[in-house]
N, C-alpha and C positions, 0 to 999 in steps of 0.2 A: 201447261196446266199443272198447279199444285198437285203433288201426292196426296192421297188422304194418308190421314193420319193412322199409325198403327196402331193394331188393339193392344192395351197395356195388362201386362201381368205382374203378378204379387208373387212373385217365392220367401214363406216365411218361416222364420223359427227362432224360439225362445230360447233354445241351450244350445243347437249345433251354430259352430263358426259359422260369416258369411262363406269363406271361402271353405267349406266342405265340400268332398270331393264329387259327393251324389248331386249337391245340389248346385254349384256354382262350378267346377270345372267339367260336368256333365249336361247338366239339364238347362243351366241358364245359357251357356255360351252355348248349345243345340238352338234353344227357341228364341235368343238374338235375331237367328238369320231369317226371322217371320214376324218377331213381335217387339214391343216397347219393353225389356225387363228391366224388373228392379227387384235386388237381392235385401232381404233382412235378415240378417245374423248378430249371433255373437261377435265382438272387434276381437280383429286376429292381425297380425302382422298382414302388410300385403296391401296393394294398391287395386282399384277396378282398371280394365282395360276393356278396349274396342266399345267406347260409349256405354256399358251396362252401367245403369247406377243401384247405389250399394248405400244401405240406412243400417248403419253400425249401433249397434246396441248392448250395454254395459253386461261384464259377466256378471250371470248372476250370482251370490254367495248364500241365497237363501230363500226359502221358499216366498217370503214376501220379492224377492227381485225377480221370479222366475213370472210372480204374475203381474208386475209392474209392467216386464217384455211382453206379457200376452197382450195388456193393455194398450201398448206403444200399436201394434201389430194393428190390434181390431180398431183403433182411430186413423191408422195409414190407410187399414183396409176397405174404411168407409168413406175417408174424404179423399183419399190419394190417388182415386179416377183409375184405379184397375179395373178391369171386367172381368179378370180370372184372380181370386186367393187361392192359390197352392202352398200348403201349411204340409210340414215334417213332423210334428211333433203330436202322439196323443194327447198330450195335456192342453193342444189348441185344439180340441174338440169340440168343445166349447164355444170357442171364440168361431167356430166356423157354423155353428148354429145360429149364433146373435147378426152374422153376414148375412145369411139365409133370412132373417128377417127385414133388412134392406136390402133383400132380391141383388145380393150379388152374388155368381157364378162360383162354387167353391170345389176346391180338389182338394182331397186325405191323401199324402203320401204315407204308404206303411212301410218303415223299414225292419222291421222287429217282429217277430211272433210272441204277441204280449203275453201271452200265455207261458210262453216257457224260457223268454228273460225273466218272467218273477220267481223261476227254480233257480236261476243262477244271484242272484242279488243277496248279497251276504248280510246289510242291511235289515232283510223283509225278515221277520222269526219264521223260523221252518214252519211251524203250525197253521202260519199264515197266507204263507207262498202261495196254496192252489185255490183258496178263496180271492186274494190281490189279482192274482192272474185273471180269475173266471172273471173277476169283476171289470175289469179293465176291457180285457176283450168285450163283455157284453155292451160296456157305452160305446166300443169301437163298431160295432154290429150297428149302430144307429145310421155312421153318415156312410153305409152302403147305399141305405132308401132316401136317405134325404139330404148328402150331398152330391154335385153334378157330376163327380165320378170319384173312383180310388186308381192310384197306380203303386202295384205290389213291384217290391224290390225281388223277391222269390218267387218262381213256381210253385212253391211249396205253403207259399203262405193264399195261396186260391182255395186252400183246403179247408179255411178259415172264414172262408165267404160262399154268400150264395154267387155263381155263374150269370153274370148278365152282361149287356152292353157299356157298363157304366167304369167296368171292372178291366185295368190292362195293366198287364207284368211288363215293365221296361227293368231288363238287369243292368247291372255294373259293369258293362262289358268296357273293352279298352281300346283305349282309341289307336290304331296300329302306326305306332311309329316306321319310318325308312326300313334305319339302321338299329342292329344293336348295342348298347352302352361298349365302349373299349373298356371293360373289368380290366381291375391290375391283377392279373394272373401269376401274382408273387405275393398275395396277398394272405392272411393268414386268416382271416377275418370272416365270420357266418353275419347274415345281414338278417335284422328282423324290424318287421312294420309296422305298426299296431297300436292297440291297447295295453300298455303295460301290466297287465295283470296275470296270477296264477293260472284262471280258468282258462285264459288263451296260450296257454304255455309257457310262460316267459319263465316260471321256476323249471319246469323240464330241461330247459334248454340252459339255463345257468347251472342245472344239476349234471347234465351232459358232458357241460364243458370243463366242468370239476374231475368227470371221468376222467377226460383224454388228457388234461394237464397234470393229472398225478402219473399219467400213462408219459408224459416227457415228449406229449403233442405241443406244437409249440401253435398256438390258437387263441382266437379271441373273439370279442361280438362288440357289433356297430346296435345298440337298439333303440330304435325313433320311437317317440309318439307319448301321450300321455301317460304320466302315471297318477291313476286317484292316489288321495292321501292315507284311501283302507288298505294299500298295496304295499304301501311303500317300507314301512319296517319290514315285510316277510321278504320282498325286494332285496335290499340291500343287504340283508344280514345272510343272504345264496351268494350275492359279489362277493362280499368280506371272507366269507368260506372257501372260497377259489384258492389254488395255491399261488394263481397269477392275478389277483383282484383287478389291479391297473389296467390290463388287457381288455376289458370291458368297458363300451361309453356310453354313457345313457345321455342321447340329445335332447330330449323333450319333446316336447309337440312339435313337427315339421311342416312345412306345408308340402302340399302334393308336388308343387311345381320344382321343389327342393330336393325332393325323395333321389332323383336319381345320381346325384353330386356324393351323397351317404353312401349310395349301393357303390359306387366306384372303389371304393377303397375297401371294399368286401371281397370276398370270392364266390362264395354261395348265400343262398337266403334261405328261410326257413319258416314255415309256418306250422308251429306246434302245437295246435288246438287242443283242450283236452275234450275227451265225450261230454256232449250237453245235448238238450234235444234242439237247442237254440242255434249248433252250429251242425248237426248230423244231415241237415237239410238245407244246409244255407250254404254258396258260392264263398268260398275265399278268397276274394277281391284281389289280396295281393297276391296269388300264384299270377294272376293273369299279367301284375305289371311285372311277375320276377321274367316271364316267358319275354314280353313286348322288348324287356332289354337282354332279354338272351343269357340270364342268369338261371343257372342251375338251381333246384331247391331241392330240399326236404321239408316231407307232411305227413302228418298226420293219415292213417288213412279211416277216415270218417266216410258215410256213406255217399254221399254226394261226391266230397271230393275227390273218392276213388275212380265213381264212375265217370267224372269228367273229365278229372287230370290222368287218371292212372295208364293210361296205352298212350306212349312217346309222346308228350307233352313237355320233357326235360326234368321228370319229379323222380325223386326217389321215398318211395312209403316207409312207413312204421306204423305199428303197432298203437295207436293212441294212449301217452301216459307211461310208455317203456322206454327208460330215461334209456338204459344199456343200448337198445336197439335205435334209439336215437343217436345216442354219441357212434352206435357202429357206421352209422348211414351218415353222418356229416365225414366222417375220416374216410369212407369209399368214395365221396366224391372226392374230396377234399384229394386224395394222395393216387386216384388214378386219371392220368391225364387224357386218355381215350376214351374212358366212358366218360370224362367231364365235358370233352369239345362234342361228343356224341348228344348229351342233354342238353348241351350250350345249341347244335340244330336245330336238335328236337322242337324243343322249346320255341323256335321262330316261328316254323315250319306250321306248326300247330297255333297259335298264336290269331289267325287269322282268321278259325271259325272260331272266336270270342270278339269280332270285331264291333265298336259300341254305333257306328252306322246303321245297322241292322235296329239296334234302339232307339236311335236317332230319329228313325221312320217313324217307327209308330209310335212316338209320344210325339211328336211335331202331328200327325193323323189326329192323335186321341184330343188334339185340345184344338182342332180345325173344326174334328164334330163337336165338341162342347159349345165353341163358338157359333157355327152356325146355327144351332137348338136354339127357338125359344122359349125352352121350358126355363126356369129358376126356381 
């Protein structure tokens, strides 16, 4: 007897890559092992694997190509025979209203507290920030009651919603590797993952390493990941300042499945947030993958991520924003070999209640009961 056919789901979004690491090396490859997926993103380097199919879609360069992608999205999402649209982005809010009126099944991923990304956006004029925020959260406030559910990226962001059945937190947690990375333990190098910008640190930590190299540290940084074009002159001109400029490599955007080829030729990692109210309550994704390969870090200590990394987890804190006590805490791990295989345990050891199975459950749960429900 034929299988029947499995229910098809939509994961979509206008600006994040296909291959994001929330939505396609988490969420899509989790609900494969139940459903028909197909991923829409931005085109990023990178092939689909294990049959997901992947509807690539051009960067956008402007707000007219950001709503050409929303366009592409709500005519996949009408005639493309999904029964769940699961949309990333606030600005498809919209487009998951016009679904709503050909009754198809829709989910709001929130990754963001929109509210207090629009205090960090250098962009928004300051006088404008906390009307842009209120306003954005208010149209986000609509598809709690009128779409088939939300899935919050934070606990923190529940504080932002009414409490009801519609409503589940699946975090970023990490998927537990064996073994950990063989780091080159000769290496000079601090590793950093991210968004290229001030607000996440990336000048603290170039200002850091300016300390230890006039100090006759012989050091330097691996940093992955995007840098906007509003980052980039204040970027560069903290290298050029270095006494050792060339010791620093900025690779660009990586992909996830790349990340840990970079980490190898590092020694420690780091995640140097500065205070925002956008990060004081939000998970720093990457402690968990510095843990999963058994790399020591330095962080920030922000509220959250003290209380969850800060007891033997393999972290060493600062200060947020305290270049000196930053550069103090890369050179104590850096130059003591006991407490570094000490954090290098740690770090594993702990590693395992951040496991992304636990996630895995119940977002594979949340869209079992969406599916069963005949409401729309």
């Amino acid at each position: 007897m034929e299988e029947p056919a499995r229910p098809r789901l939509l994961l979509a979004s206008s600006i994040h890559r296909w291959n994001d690491v929330r939505i396609y090396h988490k969420q899509a490859k989790s609900l494969m092992s139940k459903y028909d997926v197909t991923v829409m993103g931005v085109t990023s380097q990178g092939i689909a694997i294990d049959g997901l199919s992947v509807v690539e879609l051009p960067v956008p360069s402007s707000l007219l190509g950001r709503l050409m992608n929303a366009m592409r999205i709500l005519k996949t999402g009408v005639v493309g025979g999904a029964r769940v649209i699961h949309f990333h982005d606030p600005e498809l809010i919209w487009i998951g209203l016009v679904l709503k009126i050909f009754r198809k099944k829709v989910v709001y991923d929130v990754h963001e507290d929109l509210q207090a990304v629009a205090q960090i956006r250098s962009w928004i004029p300051q006088s404008l920030k906390k009307a842009i925020g209120f306003l954005a959260h208010s149209v986000e406030l609509i598809g709690q009651w009128l779409f088939d559910g939300l899935i919050l990226a934070e606990d923190s962001y529940m504080n932002n919603f009414s409490r009801h059945n519609r409503i589940i937190v699946v975090r970023n947690f990490v998927r537990v590797s064996t073994q950990p990375l063989k780091i080159d333990l000769t290496s000079n190098n601090v590793f950093y993952a991210g968004s290229v910008t001030i607000a996440r640190g990336v000048g603290d930590l170039l200002k850091a390493l300016a300390l230890l190299q006039r100090e006759g540290k012989k050091i330097g940084a691996v940093i992955a990941g995007n840098m906007p074009v509003s980052e980039s002159k204040a970027i560069n001109q903290l290298i050029s300042a270095l006494p050792n400029p060339e010791t620093v490599h900025l690779t660009g955007y990586t992909d996830f499945d790349d990340l840990p080829s970079l980490a190898l030729r590092c020694r420690i990692a780091t995640v140097p947030l500065r205070p925002a109210r956008n990060y004081e309550r939000s998970i720093p994704t990457k402690i968990l993958d510095y843990m999963n390969w058994g790399m020591p870090f330095v962080y920030s200590k922000l509220e959250l991520t003290d209380e969850l990394f800060g007891d033997q987890c393999g972290g060493v804190a600062y200060a947020p924003g305290d270049v000196d006590e930053l550069a103090r805490a890369i050179n104590l791990v850096m130059a003591d070999s006991s407490h570094y295989s000490r954090l290098r345990r740690q770090a594993r050891e702990k590693v395992v209640t951040f496991c992304w199975e636990i996630e895995e459950a119940a977002l594979l749960g949340f869209f079992q009961d969406i599916l069963s429900s005949d409401s729309v």
